[in-house]
C-alpha positions as CSV (number, residue, x, y, z in Angstrom):
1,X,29.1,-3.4,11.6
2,X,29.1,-7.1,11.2
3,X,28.0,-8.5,7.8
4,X,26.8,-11.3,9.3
5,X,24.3,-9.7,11.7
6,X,22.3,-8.0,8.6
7,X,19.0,-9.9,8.6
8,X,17.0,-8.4,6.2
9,X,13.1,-7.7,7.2
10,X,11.4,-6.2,3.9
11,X,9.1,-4.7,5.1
12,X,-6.5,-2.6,-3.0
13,X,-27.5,1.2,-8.0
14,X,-27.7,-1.6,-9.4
15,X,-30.8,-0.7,-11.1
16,X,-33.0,-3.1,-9.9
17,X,-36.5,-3.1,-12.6
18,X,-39.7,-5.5,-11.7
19,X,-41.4,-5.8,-14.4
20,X,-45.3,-6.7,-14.4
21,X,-46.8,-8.7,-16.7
22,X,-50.1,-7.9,-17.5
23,X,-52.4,-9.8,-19.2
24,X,-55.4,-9.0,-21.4
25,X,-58.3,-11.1,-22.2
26,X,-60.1,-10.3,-25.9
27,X,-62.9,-9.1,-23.9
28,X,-64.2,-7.9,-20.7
29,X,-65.4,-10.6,-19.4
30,X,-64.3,-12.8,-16.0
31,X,-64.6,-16.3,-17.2
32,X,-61.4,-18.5,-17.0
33,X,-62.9,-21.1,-19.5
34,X,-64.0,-18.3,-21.6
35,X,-60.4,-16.9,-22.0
36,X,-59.6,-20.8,-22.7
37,X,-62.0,-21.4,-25.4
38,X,-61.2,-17.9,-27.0
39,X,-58.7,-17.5,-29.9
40,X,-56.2,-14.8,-29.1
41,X,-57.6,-11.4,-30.2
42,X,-55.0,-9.5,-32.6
43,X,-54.9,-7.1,-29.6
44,X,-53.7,-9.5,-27.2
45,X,-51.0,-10.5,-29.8
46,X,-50.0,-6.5,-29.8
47,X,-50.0,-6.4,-26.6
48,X,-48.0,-9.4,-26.0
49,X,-45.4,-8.3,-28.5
50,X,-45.2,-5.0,-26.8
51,X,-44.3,-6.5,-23.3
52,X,-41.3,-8.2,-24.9
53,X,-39.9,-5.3,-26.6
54,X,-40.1,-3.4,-23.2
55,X,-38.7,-6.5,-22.0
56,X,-35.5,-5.8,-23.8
57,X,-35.2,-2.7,-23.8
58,X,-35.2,-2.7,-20.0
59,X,-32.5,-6.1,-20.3
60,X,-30.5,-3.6,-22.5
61,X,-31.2,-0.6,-19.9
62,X,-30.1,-3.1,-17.0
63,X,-26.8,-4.0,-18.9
64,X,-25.7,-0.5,-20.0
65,X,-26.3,0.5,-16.5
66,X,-23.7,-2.2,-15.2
67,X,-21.3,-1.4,-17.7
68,X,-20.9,2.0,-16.7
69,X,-21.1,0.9,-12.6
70,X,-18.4,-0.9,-13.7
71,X,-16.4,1.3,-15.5
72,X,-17.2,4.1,-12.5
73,X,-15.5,1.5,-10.1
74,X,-12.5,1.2,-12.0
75,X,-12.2,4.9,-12.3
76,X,-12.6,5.0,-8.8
77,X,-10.0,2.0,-8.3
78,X,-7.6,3.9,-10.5
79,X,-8.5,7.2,-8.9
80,X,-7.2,5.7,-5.6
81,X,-4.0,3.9,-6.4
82,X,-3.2,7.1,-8.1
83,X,-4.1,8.9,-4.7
84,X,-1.9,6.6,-3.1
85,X,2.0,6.9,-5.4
86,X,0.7,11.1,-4.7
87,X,0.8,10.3,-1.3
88,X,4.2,8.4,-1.6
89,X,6.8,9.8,0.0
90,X,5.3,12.5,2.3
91,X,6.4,12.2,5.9
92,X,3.4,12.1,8.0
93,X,5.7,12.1,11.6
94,X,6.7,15.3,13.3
95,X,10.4,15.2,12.1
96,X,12.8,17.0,14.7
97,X,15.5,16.8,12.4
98,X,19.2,18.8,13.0
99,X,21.2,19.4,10.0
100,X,24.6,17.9,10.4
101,X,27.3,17.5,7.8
102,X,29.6,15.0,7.5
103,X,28.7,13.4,10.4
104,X,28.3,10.2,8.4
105,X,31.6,8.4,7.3
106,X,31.7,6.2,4.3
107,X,33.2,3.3,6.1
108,X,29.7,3.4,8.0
109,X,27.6,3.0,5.5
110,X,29.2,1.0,2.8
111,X,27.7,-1.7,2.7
112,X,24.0,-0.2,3.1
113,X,25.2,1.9,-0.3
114,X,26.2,-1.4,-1.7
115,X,22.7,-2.5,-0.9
116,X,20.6,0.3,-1.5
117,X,22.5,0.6,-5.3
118,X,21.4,-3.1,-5.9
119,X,18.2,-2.6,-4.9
120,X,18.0,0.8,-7.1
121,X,19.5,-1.2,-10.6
122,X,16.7,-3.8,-9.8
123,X,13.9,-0.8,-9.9
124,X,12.7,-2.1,-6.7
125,X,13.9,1.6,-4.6
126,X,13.5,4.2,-7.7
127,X,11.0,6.4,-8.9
128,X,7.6,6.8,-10.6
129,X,7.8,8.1,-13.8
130,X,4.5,9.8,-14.0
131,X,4.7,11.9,-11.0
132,X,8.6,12.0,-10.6
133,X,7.9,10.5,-7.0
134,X,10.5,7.9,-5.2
135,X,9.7,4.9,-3.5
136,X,12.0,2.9,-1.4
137,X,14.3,2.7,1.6
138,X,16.8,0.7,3.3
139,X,18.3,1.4,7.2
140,X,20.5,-0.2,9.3
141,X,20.8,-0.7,12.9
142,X,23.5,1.1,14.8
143,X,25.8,-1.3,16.9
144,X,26.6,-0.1,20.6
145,X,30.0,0.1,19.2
146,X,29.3,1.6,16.2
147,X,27.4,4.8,18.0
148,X,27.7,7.8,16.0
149,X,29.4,10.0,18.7
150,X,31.2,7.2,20.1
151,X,29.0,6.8,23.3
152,X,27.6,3.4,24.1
153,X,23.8,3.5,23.6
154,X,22.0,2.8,27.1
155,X,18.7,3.8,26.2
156,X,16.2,1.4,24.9
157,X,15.4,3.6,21.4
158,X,17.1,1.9,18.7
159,X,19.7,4.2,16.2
160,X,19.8,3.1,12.7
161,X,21.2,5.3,9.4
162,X,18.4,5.6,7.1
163,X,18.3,6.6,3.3
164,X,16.8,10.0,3.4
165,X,13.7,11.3,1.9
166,X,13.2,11.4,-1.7
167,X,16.4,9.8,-2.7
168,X,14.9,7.0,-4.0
169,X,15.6,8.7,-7.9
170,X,19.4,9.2,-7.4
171,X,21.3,7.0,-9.9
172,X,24.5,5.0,-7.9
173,X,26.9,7.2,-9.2
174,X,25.2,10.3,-7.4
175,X,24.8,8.2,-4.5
176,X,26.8,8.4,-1.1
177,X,27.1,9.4,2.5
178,X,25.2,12.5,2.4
179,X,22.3,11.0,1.3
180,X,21.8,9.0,4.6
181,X,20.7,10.6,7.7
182,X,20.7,8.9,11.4
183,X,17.4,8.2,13.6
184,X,18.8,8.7,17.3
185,X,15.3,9.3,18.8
186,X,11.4,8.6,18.3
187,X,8.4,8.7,19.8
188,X,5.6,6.5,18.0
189,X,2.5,7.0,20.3
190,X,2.7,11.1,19.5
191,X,4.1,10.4,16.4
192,X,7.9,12.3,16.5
193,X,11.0,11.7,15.6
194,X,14.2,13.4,15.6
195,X,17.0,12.7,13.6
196,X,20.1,14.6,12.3
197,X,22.4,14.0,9.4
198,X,22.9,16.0,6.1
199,X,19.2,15.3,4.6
200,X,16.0,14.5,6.5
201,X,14.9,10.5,7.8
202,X,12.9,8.7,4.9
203,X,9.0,8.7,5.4
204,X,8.9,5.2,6.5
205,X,11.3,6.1,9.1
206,X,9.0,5.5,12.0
207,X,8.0,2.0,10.5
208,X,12.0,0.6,10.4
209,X,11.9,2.0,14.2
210,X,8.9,-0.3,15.1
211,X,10.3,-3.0,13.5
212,X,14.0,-2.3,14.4
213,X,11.9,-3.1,18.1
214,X,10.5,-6.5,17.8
215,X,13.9,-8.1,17.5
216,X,17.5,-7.1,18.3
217,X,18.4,-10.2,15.4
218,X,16.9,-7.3,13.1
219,X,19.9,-5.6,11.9
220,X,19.0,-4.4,8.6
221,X,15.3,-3.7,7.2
222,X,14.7,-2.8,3.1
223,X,10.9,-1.7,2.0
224,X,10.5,-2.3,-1.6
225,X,8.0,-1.6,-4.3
226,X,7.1,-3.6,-7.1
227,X,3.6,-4.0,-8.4
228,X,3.5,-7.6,-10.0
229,X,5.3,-8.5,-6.5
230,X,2.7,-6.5,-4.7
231,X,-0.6,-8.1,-6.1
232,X,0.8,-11.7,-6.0
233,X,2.2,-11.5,-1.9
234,X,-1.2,-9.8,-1.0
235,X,-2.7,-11.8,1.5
236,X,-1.0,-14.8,0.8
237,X,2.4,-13.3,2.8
238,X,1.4,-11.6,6.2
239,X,-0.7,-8.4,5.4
240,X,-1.4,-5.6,7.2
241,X,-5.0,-3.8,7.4
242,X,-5.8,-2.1,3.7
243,X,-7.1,0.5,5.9
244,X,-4.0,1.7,7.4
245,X,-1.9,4.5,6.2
246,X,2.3,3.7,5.4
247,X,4.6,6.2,8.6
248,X,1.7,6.3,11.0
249,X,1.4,5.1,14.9
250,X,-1.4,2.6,13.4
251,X,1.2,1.5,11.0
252,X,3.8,0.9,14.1
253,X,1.0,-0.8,15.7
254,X,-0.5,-3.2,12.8
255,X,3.4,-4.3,12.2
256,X,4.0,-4.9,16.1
257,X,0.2,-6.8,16.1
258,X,1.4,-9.2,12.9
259,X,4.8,-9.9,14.4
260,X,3.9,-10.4,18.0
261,X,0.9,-12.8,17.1
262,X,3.5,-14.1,14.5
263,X,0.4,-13.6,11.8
264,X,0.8,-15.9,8.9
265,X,4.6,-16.9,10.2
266,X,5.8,-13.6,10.0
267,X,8.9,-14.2,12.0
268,X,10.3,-17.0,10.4
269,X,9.4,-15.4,6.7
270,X,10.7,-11.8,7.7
271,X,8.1,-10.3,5.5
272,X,5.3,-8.8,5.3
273,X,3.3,-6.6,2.8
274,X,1.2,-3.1,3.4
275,X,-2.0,-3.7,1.9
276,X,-3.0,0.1,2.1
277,X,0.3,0.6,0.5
278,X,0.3,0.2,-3.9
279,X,3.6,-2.2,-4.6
280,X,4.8,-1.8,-1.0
C-alpha cells in the first residue's frame, strides 16, 4: 500500500415554596387609619418575628434541596459516562466472522502496526484501568492490488484490515499480524458484517466501513479516545447526535449526514467527534 495515499480520518423538583404573608392588626377591627394610628401590639411583633424565622428556614429548606438536586445530577452524570466505558467495546453488529490464520502477512500491515503502536505509547488506543476495557482502533483500506486473495475487488464494498476487538490493551511488543482481522463484506441497513482473519473486526468496524464510503481519498481511518481532547472538540469540531450509540446503522448514518452536508467543514478537517461517545 502507498504511504502516500494514507489520509487519516479520526474518527454528555425544584421545590418551589410561596409563602404568604399574613398580617395581623392588634385588634379586630377593619379600620385602615385605625391600624395607622395604632402602636404595634407585642403580638404583632411575635408574629412578625415568627414569619421571618419560617422565612429562613424555608430559604435553608430551598437550598438544601438544590444541593442535593445537584449532587443527584452528578451522580446521574457519572452514573452515565460510567455506563458508557461498560459499553465500550461490545460489538453491537451481527459479526459473520471466519476464523482464518495466517492469512495476514506482516508486509501488509506494517505500517498500520507502526501506527497503531504510536497511537498506543500516546494512550490515545489503550485501556481503562478501572474496568480493564480497551478503547481504540485503526484500519486501512485494501488496494485493488493489494486484495487479500489476489483477486481485483469489483464490488463496491470497501475491504480494509482492522485492529481486532479488544486489543486495544496489548503492549507493542505483544503486538502483530494476528491481531488484525480483514472486513471483506457488510451490510449497514441490517446491521452485518462478515469478516475473517485470526481474531474478530473491532466494534467500530461498521463505522470505518461508512466512512471508508464517503471518499476513496480515505485510505486510512484511526478512532481515538482522550477525555481532555473529547470535552474541548465537543461541538466546536463536527459532532454527531449525543443521542446516537458508537457501531450502529444510526451511527453509519449520522457520519454519512455530517460528511455529505459537509457539517462544520468536515471534509476539509477530516474529523469529527461522537458526542454519545465519552473521549471518542
Amino acid at each position: 500500500m502507498n504511504a502516500n495515499r494514507l489520509i487519516p480520518c479520526i474518527v454528555v423538583v425544584f421545590l418551589v415554596a410561596v409563602v404568604g404573608y399574613y398580617w395581623y392588626s392588634g385588634d379586630n377591627g377593619d379600620s385602615s387609619s385605625s391600624r395607622k394610628d395604632s402602636p404595634p401590639s407585642s403580638k404583632h411583633k411575635s408574629v412578625s418575628k415568627q414569619s421571618k424565622v419560617v422565612d429562613e428556614k424555608i430559604e435553608k429548606i430551598e437550598e438544601q434541596k438544590e444541593e442535593e438536586e445537584d449532587d443527584l445530577k452528578m451522580d446521574g452524570d457519572k452514573q452515565l459516562m460510567d455506563d458508557n466505558k461498560m459499553d465500550e467495546g461490545v460489538i453491537k453488529y451481527e459479526c459473520n466472522w471466519t476464523e482464518k490464520k495466517d492469512i495476514i502477512k506482516y508486509s501488509q500491515i506494517k505500517q498500520l502496526l507502526s501506527a497503531r503502536n504510536k497511537l498506543h505509547d500516546l494512550k490515545l488506543i489503550d485501556v481503562y484501568k478501572q474496568n480493564g476495557i480497551g478503547f481504540g482502533n485503526i484500519s486501512q483500506r485494501i488496494d485493488d492490488n493489494d486484495n487479500d486473495n489476489g483477486s481485483k475487488n469489483n464490488d463496491k464494498k470497501v475491504k480494509f484490515y482492522i485492529t481486532g476487538t479488544q486489543t486495544s490493551e496489548l503492549d507493542n511488543d505483544k503486538m502483530n499480524e494476528s491481531h488484525f482481522c480483514i472486513v471483506n463484506n457488510y451490510d449497514i441497513p441490517r446491521n452485518k458484517l462478515y469478516c475473517h482473519g485470526p481474531i474478530r473486526a473491532s466494534s467500530e468496524s461498521m463505522t470505518h466501513a461508512t466512512i471508508y464510503e464517503l471518499n476513496t481519498k480515505i485510505n486510512c481511518v484511526v478512532h481515538i479516545h482522550n477525555n481532555k481532547l473529547w470535552n474541548q472538540c465537543l461541538n466546536k469540531l463536527p459532532t454527531t447526535d449525543k443521542n446516537i450509540k458508537y457501531g450502529t446503522p444510526e451511527m453509519a448514518k449520522e457520519v454519512k449526514r455530517l460528511y455529505e452536508n459537509n457539517i462544520n467543514d468536515i471534509q476539509s478537517k477530516k474529523i469529527f467527534v461522537m458526542a454519545g461517545h465519552e473521549d471518542g
